[in-house]
C-alpha positions in Angstrom: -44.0 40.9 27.2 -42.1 37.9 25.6 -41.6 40.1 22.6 -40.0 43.2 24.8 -37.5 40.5 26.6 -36.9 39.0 23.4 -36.0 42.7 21.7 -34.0 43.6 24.6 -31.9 40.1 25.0 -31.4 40.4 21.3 -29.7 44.1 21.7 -27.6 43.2 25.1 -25.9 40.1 22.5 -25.5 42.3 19.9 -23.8 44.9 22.0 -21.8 42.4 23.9 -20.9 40.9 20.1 -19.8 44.4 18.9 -17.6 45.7 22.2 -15.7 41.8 21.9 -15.0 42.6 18.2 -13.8 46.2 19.3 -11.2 45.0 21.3 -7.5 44.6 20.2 -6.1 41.2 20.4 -4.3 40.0 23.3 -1.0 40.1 23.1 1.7 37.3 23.7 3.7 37.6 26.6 7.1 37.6 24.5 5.4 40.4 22.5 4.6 42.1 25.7 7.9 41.7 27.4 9.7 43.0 24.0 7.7 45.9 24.0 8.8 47.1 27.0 11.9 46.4 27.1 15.3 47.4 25.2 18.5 46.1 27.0 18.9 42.5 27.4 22.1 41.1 28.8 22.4 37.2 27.3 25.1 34.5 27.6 25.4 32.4 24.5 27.8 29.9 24.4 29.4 30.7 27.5 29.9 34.4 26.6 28.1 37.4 27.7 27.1 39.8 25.4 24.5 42.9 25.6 21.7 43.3 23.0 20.0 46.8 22.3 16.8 47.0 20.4 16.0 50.6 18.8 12.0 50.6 16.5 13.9 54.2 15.3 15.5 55.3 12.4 14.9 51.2 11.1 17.5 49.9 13.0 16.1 46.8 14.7 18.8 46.4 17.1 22.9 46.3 18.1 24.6 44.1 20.0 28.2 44.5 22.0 29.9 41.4 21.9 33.8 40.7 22.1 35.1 44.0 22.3 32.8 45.5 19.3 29.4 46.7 18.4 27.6 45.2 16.1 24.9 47.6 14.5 21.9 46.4 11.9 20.4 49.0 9.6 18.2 47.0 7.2 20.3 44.3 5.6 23.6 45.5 6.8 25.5 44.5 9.7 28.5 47.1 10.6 30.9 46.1 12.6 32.1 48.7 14.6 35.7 48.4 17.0 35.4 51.6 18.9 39.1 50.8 20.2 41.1 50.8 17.0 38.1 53.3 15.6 37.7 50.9 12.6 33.9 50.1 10.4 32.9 47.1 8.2 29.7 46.2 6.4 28.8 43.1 5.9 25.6 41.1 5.0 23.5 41.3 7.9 22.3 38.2 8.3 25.2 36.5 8.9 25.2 37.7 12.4 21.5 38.0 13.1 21.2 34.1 12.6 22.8 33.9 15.9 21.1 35.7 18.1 17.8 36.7 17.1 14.6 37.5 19.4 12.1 39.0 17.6 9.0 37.6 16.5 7.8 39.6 13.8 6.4 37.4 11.1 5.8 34.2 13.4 2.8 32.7 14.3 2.8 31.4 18.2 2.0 27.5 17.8 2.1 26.5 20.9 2.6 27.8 24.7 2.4 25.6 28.4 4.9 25.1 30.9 8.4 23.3 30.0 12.0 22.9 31.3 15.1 25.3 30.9 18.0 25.0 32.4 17.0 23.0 35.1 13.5 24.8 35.8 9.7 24.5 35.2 8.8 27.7 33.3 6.4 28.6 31.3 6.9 29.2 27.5 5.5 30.4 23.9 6.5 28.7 20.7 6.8 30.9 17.6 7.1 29.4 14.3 8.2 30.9 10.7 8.6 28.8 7.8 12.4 28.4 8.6 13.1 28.9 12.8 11.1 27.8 15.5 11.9 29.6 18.6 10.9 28.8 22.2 10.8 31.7 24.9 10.6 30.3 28.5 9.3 33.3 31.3 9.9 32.8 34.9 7.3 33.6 37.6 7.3 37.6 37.2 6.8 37.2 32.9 10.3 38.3 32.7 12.4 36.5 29.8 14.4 33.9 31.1 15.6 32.4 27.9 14.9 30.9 24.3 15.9 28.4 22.1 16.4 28.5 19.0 15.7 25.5 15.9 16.4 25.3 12.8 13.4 23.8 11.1 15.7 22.1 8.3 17.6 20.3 11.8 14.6 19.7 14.0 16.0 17.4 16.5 18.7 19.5 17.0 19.3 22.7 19.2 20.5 25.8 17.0 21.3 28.3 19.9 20.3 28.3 23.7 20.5 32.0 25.3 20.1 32.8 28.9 18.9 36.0 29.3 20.6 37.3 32.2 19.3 40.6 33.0 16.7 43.2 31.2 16.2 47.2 31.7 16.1 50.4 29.4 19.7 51.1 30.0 20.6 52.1 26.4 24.1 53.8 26.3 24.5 57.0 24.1 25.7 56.2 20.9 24.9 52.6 20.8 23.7 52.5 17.4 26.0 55.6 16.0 28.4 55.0 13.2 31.1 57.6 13.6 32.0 59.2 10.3 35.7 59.4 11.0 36.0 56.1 11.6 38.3 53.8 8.6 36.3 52.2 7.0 37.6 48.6 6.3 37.5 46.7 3.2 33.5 46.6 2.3 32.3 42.3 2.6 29.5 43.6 0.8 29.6 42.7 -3.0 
């Protein structure tokens, strides 16, 4: 008898064992909330601005700030002024320094409840070997905000962005490049 309950405890751990090891990972809830979302209206420095976020084509994302759209496509950032129906590449990571939010490549280091902008929220810390990035969630796991540190500077904030509102609102277009556009002097070298 002790050998039967023996066999049989020994098979529900091993079966227990195997379906935990089945299982994906849990996910973050920044990684959760980027998935599911691809609009996020931000204020940064006092100025609002509207990010898109596209996993097509390799574009990771385009952002409309101060009258123009700002597109990615690998390392390229084109700036694109719909109004005087102008285009300019540039290196891409010259704009993408200011305002980034993804977390692909960082490890979360840390996560609990902290203050932004006046509240208790509750937050993940992702970490890469150059940024460290906060993300603060309020009560319904939708982004709130983030900060931004650059490890180099680490008692000192690099950005602060309030995220205002997020949806799936994606204009058409967003990330288009119109061929008849002029193309401006290429920053490119």
């Amino acid at each position: 008898m002790k050998r039967i309950l023996a066999t049989l405890l020994t098979c529900v751990l091993a079966v227990s064992l195997l379906a935990a090891c089945g299982e994906p990972a849990a996910k973050s809830k920044m990684e959760t909330f980027y998935a599911k979302y691809n609009h996020f209206e931000m204020v940064l420095d006092g100025d609002t601005f509207d990010l898109y976020k596209s996993r097509d084509r390799g574009i990771k994302d385009a952002e409309i700030w101060y009258g123009a759209r700002f597109v990615w496509d690998g390392d390229l950032c084109y700036v694109i002024d719909d109004e005087d129906q102008t285009v300019e590449a540039t290196e891409g990571e010259f704009f993408r320094e200011i305002i980034y939010i993804d977390v692909e490549g960082m490890t979360l280091t840390d996560s609990g409840k902290g203050t932004f902008e006046g509240q208790q929220l509750d937050y993940e810390t992702f970490e890469d070997e150059d940024w460290k990035q906060t993300y603060y969630f309020d009560g319904d796991g939708g982004l709130a905000g983030y900060v931004i540190v650059d490890k180099e500077e680490p008692g000192e904030i690099y950005k602060s962005l309030v995220v205002l509102t997020y949806d799936n609102n994606m204009p058409a277009g967003v990330f288009g490049i119109p061929a008849d556009y002029e193309v401006l002097e290429d920053a490119v070298g």
